[in-house]
TIMAR-61963 format. One line per 8 residues: number of its first residue (from 1); their letters; for each residue x, y, z of N, C-alpha, C. Coordinates in steps of 0.05 Angstrom, whole numbers, plus 32768, in hexadecimal, padded with zeros to 4 digits. Example, Ala and Ser with C-alpha at 12.3 -4.5 7.8 and 13.67 -1.06 7.14 Angstrom:
// residues 2
1	AS	8108:7F8E:809C:80F6:7FA6:809C:8108:7FBE:809C | 8101:7FD3:808E:8111:7FEB:808F:8102:8001:809D
// end
This chain:
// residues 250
1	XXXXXXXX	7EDF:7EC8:7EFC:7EE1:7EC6:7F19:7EC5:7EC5:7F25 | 7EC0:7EAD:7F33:7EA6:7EAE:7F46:7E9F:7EC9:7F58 | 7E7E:7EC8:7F54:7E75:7EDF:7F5D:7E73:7EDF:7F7F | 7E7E:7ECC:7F8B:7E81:7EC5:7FA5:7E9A:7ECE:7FB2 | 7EAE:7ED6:7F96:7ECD:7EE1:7F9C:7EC7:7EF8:7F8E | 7EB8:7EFD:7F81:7EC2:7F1E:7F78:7EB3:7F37:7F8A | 7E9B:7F2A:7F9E:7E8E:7F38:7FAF:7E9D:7F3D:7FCA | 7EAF:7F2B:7FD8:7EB5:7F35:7FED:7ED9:7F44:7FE2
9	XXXXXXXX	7ED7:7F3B:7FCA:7EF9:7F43:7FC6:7EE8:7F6A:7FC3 | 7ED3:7F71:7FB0:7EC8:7F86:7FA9:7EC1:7F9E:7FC9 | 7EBE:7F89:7FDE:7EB9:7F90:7FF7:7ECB:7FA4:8008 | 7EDF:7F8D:8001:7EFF:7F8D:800A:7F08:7FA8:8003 | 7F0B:7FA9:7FE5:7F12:7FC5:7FE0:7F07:7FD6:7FDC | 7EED:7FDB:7FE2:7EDC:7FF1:7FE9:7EE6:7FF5:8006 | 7EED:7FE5:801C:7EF2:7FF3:8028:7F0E:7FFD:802F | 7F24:7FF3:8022:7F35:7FFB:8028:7F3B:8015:8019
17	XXXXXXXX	7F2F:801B:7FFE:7F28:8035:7FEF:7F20:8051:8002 | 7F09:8046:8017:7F01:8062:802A:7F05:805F:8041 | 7F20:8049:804F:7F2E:8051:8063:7F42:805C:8055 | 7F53:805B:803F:7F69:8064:8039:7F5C:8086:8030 | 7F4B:8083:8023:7F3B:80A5:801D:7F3D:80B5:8034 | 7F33:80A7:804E:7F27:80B7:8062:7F39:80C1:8072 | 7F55:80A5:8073:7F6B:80A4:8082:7F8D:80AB:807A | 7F83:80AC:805A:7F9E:80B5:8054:7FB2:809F:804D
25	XXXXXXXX	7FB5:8083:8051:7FC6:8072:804D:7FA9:8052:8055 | 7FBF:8045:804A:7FC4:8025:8052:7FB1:8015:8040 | 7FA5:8021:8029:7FA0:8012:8012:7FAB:7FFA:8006 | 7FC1:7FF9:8003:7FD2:7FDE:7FFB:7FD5:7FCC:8014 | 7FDD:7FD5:802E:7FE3:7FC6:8043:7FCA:7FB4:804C | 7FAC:7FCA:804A:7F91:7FBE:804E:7F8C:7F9E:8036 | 7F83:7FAA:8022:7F85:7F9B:800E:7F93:7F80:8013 | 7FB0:7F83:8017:7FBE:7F68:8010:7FB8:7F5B:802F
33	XXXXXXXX	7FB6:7F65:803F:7FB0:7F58:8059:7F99:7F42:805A | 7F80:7F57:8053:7F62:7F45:8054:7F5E:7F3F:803D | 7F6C:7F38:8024:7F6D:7F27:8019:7F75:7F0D:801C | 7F90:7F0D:8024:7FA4:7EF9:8030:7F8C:7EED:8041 | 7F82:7EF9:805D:7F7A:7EEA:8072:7F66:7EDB:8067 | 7F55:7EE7:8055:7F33:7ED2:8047:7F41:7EC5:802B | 7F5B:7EC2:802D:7F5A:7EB8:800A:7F53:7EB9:7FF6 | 7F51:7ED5:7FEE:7F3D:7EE7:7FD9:7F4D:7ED6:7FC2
41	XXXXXXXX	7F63:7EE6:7FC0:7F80:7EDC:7FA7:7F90:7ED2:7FBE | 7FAC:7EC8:7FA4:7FC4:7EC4:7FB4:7FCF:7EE9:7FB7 | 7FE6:7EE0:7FC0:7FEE:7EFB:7FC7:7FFF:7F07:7FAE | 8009:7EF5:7F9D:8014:7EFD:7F81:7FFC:7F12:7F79 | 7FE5:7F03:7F76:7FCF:7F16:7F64:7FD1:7F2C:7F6F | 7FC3:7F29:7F8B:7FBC:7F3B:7FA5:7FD4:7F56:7F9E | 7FE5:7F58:7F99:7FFD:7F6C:7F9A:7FF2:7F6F:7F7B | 7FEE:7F66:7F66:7FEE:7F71:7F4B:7FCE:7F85:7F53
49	XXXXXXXX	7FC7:7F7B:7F58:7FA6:7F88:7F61:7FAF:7FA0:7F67 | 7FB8:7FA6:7F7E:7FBF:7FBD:7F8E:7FD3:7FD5:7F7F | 7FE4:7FC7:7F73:7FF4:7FD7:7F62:7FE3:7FE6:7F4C | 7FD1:7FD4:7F3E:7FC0:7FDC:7F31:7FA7:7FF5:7F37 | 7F9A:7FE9:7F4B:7F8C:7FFD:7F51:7F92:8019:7F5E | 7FAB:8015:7F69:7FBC:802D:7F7D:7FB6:803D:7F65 | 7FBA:8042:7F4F:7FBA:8057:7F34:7FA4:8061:7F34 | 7F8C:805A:7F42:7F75:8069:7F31:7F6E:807A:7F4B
57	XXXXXXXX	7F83:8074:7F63:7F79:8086:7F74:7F91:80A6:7F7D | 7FA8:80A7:7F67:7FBE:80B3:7F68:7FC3:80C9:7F4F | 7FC9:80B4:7F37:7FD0:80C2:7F25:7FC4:80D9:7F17 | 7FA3:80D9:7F1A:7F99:80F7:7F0D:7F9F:8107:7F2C | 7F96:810A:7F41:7FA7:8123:7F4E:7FBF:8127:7F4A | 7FD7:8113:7F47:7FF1:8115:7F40:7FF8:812F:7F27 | 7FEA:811F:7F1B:7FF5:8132:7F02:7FEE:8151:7F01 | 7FD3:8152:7F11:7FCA:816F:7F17:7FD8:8183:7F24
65	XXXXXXXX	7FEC:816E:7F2F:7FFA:8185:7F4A:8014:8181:7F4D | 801E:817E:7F35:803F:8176:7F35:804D:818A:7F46 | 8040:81A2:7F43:8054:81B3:7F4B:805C:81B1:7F6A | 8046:81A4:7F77:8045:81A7:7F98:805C:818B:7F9E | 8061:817F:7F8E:8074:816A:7F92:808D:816A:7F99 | 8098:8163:7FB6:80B8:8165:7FB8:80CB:8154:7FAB | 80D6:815A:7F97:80E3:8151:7F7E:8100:8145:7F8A | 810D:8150:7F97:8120:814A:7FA5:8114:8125:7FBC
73	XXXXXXXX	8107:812E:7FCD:80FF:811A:7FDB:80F2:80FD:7FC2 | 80E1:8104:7FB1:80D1:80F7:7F95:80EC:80E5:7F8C | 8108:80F6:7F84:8118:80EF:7F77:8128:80D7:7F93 | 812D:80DE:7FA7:8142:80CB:7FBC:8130:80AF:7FB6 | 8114:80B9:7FBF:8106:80A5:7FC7:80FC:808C:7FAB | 80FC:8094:7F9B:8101:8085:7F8B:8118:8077:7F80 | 812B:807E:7F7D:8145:8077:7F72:8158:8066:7F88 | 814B:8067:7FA3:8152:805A:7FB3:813A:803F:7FBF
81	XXXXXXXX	8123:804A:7FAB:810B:8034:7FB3:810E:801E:7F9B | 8116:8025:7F84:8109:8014:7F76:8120:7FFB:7F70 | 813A:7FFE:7F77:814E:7FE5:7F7E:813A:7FD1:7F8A | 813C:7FD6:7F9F:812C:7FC4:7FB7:810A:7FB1:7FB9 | 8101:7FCB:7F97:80E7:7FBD:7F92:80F0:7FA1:7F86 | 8107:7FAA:7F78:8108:7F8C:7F6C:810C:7F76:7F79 | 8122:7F78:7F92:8123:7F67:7FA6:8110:7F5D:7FA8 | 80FD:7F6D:7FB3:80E6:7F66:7FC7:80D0:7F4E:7FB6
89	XXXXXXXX	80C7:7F5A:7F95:80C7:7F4C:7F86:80D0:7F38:7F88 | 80E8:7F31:7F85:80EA:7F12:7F7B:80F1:7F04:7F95 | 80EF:7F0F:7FAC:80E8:7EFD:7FC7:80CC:7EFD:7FDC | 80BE:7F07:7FBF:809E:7EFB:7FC4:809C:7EE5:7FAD | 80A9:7EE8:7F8E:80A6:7ECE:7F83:80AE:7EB6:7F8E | 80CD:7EBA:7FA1:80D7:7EA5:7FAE:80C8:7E97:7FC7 | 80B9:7EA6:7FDA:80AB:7EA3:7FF0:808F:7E96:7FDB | 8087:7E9B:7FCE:8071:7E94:7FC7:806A:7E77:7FC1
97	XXXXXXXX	8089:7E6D:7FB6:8080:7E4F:7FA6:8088:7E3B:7FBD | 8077:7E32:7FCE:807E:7E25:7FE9:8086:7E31:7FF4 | 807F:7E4A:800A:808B:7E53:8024:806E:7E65:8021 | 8057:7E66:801B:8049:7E79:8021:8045:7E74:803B | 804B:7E6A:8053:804A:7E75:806E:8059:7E83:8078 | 8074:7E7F:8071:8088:7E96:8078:807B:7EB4:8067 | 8077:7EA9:8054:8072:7ECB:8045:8058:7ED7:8057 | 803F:7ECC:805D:8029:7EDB:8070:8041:7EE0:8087
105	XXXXXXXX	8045:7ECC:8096:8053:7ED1:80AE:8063:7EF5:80A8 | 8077:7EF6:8096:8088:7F0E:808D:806D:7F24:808A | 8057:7F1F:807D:8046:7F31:807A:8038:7F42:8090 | 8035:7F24:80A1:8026:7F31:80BA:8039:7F44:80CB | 8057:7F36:80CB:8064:7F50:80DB:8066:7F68:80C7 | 806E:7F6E:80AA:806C:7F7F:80A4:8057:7F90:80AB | 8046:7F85:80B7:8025:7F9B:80B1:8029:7FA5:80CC | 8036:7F92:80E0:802F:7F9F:80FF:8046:7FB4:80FB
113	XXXXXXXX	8058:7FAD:80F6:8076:7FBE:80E9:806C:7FDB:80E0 | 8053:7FE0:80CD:8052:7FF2:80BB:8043:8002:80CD | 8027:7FF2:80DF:801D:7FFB:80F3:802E:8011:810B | 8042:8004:810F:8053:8017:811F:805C:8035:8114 | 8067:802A:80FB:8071:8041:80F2:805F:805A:80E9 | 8043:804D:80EF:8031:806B:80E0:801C:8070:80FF | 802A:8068:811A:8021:806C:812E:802C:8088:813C | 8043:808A:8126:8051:809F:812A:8044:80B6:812A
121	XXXXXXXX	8042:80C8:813C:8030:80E6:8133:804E:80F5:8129 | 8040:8108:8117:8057:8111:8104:8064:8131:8124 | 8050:8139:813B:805D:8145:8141:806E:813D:8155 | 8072:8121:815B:8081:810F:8168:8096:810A:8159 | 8098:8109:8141:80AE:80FF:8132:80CD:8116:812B | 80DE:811C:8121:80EE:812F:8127:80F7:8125:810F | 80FA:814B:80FC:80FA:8149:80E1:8119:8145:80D6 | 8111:813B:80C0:8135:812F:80B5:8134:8133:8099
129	XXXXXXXX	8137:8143:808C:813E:814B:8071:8151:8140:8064 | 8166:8133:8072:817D:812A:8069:8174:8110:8053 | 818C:810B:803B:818B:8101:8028:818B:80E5:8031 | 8194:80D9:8049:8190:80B9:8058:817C:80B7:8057 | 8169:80BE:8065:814B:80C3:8070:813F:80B8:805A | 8140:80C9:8046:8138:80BF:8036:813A:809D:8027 | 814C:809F:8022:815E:808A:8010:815A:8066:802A | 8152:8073:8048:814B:8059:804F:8128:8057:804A
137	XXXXXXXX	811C:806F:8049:8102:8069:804D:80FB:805D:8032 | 8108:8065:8016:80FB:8059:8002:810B:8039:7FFA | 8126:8035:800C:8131:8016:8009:8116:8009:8014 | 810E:800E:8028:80FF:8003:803A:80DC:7FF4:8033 | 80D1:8011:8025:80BF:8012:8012:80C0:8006:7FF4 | 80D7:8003:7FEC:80E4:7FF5:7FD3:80DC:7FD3:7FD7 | 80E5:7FCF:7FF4:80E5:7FB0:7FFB:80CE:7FAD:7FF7 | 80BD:7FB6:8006:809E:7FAF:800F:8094:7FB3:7FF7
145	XXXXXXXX	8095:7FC8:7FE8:8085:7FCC:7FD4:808B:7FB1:7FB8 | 80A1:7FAB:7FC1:80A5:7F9C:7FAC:809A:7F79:7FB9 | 809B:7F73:7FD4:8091:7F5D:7FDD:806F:7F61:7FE0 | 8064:7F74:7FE7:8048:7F74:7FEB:8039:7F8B:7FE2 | 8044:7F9E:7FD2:803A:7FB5:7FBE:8032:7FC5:7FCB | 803F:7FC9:7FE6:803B:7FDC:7FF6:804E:7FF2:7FFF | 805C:8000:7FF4:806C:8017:7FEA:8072:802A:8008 | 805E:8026:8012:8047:8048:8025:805A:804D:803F
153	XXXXXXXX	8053:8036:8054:805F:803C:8068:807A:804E:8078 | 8088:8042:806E:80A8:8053:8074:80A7:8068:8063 | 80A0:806D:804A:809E:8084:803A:808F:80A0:804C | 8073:8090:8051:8062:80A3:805F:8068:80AD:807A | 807A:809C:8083:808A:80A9:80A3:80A3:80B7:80A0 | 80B0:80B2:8086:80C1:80C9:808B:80B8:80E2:807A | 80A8:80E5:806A:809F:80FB:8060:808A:810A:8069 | 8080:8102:808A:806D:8106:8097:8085:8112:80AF
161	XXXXXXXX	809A:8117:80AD:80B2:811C:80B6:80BC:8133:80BB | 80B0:8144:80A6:80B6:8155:809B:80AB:816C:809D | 80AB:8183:8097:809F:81A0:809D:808D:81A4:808A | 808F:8199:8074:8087:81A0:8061:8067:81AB:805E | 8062:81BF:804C:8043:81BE:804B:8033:81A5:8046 | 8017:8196:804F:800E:817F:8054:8002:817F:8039 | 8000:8194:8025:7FFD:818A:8006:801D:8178:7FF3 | 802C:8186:8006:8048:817B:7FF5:804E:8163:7FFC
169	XXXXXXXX	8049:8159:8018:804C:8140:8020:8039:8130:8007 | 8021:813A:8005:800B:8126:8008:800D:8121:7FE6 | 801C:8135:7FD9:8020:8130:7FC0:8032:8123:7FB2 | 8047:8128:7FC9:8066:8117:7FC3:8061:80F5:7FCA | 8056:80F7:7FDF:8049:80D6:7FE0:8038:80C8:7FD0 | 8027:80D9:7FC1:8018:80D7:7FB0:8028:80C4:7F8F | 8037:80E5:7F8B:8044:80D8:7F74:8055:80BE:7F7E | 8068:80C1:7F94:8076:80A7:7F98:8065:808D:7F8D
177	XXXXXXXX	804F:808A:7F9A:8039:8073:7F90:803D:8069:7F7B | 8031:8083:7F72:802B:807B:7F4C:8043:8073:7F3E | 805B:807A:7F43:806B:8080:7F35:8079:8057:7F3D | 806F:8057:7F59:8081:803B:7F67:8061:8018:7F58 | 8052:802D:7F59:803E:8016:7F4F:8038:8016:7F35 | 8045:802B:7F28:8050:8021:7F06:8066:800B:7EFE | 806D:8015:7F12:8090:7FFE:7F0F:8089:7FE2:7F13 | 8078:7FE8:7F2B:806D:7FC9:7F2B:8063:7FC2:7F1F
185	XXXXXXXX	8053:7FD1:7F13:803D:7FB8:7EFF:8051:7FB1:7EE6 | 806E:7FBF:7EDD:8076:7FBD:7ECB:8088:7FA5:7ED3 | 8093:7FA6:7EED:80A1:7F83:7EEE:8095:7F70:7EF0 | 807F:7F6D:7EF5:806A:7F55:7EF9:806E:7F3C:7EDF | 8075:7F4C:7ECF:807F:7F38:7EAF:8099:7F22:7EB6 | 80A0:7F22:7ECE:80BA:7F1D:7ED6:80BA:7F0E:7EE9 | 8094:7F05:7EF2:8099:7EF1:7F08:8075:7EEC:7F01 | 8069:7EE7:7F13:8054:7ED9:7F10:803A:7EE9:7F00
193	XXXXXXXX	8032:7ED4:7EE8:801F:7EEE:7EDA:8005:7EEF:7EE0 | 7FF5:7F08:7EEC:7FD8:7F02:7EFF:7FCC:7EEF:7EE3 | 7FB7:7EEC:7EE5:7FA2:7ECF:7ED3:7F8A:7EE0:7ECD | 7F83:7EDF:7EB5:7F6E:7EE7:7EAC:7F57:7EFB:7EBB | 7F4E:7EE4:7ED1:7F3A:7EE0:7EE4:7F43:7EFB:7EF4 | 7F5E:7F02:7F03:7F67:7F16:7F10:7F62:7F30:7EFA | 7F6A:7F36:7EE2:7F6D:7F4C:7ED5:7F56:7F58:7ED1 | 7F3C:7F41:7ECB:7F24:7F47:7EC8:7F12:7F55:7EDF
201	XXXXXXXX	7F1E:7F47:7EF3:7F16:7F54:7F16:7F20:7F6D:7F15 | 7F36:7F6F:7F12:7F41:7F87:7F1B:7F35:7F9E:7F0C | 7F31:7F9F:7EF3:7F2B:7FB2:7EE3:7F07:7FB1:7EF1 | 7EF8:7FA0:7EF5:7EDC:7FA2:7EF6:7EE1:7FB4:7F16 | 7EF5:7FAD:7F22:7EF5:7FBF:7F43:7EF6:7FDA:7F3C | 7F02:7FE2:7F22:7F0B:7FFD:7F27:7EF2:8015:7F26 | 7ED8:800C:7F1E:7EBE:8023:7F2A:7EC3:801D:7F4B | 7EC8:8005:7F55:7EC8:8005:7F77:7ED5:8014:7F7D
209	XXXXXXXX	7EEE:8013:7F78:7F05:8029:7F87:7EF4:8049:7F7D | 7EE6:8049:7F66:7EDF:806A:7F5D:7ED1:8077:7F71 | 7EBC:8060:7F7A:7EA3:8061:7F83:7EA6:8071:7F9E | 7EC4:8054:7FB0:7EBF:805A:7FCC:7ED8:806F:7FD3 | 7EE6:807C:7FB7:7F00:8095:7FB6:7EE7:80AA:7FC2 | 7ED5:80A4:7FAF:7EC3:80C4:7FB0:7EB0:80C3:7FCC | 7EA7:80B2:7FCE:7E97:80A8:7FF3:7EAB:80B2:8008 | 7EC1:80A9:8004:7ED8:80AD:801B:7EDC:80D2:801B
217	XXXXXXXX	7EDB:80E1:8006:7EE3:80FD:8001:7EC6:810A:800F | 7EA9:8101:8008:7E94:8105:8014:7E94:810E:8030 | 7E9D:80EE:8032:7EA4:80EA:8055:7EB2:80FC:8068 | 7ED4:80FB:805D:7EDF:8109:806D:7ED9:8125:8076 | 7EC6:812E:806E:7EC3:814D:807E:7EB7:8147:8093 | 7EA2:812F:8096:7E91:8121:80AB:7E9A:8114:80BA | 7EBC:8104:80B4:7EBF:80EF:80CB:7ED5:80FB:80D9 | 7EDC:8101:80F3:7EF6:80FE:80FE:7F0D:80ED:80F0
225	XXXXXXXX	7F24:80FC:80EC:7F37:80F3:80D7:7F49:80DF:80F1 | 7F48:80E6:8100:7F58:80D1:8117:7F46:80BF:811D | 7F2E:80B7:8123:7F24:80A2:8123:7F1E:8093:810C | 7F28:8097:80F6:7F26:808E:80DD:7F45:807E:80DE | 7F55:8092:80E3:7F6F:8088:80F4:7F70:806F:8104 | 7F66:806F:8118:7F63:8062:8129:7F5B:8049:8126 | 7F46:8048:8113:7F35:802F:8103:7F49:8022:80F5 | 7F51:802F:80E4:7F69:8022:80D1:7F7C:8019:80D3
233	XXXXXXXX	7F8B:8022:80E6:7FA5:8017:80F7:7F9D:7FFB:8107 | 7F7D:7FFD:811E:7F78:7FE8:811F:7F75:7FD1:8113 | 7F61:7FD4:80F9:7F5F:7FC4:80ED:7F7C:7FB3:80DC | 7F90:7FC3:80D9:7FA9:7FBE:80CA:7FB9:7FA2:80E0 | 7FB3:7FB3:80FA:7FC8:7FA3:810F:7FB7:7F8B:8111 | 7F9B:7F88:8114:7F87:7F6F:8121:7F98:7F53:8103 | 7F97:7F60:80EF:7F9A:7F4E:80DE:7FB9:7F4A:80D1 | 7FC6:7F5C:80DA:7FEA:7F4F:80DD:7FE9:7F3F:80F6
241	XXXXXXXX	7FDE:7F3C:810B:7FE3:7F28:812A:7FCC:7F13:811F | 7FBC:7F11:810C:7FAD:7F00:8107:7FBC:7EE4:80F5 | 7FC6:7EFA:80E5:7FDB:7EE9:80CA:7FEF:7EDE:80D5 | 7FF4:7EE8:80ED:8009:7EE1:80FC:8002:7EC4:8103 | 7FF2:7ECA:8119:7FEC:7EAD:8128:7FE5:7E9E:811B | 7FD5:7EA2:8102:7FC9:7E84:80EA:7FE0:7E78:80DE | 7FFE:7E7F:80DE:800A:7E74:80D7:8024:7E69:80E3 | 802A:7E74:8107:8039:7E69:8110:8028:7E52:8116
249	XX	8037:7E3D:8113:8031:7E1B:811D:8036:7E15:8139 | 802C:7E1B:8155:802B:7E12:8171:8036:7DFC:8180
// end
């Protein structure tokens, strides 16, 4: 891969690495956005990328802290997510081969879509324990994760829902990840296979994500966690209304 594409793609996810560090979410949603808008990859790769890298920023706290994990919520949300990954899957292979304008178009509203849903302050929101709750937030997350490897949103609003201590949330979302961006990388054999050039990227990114995990942990004692907020949500919505308009035809 040209050193002209592996610098701004290397850019890219440096920073989506220490808004998601600083801010808690939107790693996958960042990523596949400002990729899509500069034409880093297609978005087949773009999603194997993300799935990929999502692991190196989850699975060693995961395993450290099983215990803080709500196993009940872990279990709905999966078993009701991972149907729908497949869907979602194979109606990004379908969107992909001639319709990639409908698929940005779908992207861009998903993002303003996801934007909403994490505009939510959790003490605005009113808690729901119930076994639905669940079972829509991870259909929901199932879709997306499986069309754009982005799992997070609806998961993170209804489990931000909740009473729970903010380690149990943050661990149960945690594992959900790892556990939803294993699956993915394991159907990928089943629809388009990333190319050489992508696998080699991705693995050479993974000191980036190390680099800007540990910058972002630096940081947050120094930055306001809501204007880190604030930044991110922006940036998420400027480029779902962006994707938007480059591809409705006037």
């Amino acid at each position: 891969m040209l050193l002209e594409t592996l610098l701004p793609m290397f850019a890219l996810l440096g920073l989506a690495t220490l808004l998601q560090t600083l801010s808690g979410f939107g790693f996958g949603l960042m990523v596949v956005s400002s990729f899509t808008l500069f034409g880093i990859l297609p978005l087949t790769a773009t999603t194997f990328v993300v799935s990929f890298l999502s692991l190196f920023n989850s699975v060693s706290l995961v395993i450290k802290n099983t215990e803080q994990i709500n196993r009940r919520a872990f279990t709905i949300l999966l078993l009701s997510g991972i149907p729908f990954m497949g869907i979602g899957y194979a109606l990004l292979e379908y969107l992909s081969v001639g319709m990639a304008t409908w698929l940005n178009l779908l992207l861009g509203f998903a993002i303003l879509s996801c934007c909403g849903l994490l505009l939510v302050k959790r003490k605005h929101a009113k808690p729901s324990g119930r076994a639905y709750g669940f079972t829509i937030a991870g259909a929901l997350g199932g879709l997306l994760g499986g069309l754009f490897s982005t799992f997070g949103p609806p998961v993170v609003f209804q489990c931000y829902r909740q009473t729970w201590p903010i380690n149990e949330i943050r661990l149960t979302l945690l594992a959900v990840f790892s556990v939803t961006s294993l699956i993915r990388l394991a159907i990928i054999p089943f629809g388009t296979l990333p190319s050489k050039d992508v696998l080699i990227s991705a693995v050479l990114a993974i000191p980036v994500i190390l680099v800007f995990t540990r910058l972002g942990r630096i940081l947050a004692a120094r930055v306001p966690a809501s204007s880190v907020r604030l930044l991110a949500l922006t940036m998420l919505a400027l480029s779902g209304v962006t994707l938007i308009v480059k591809n409705i035809n006037f």
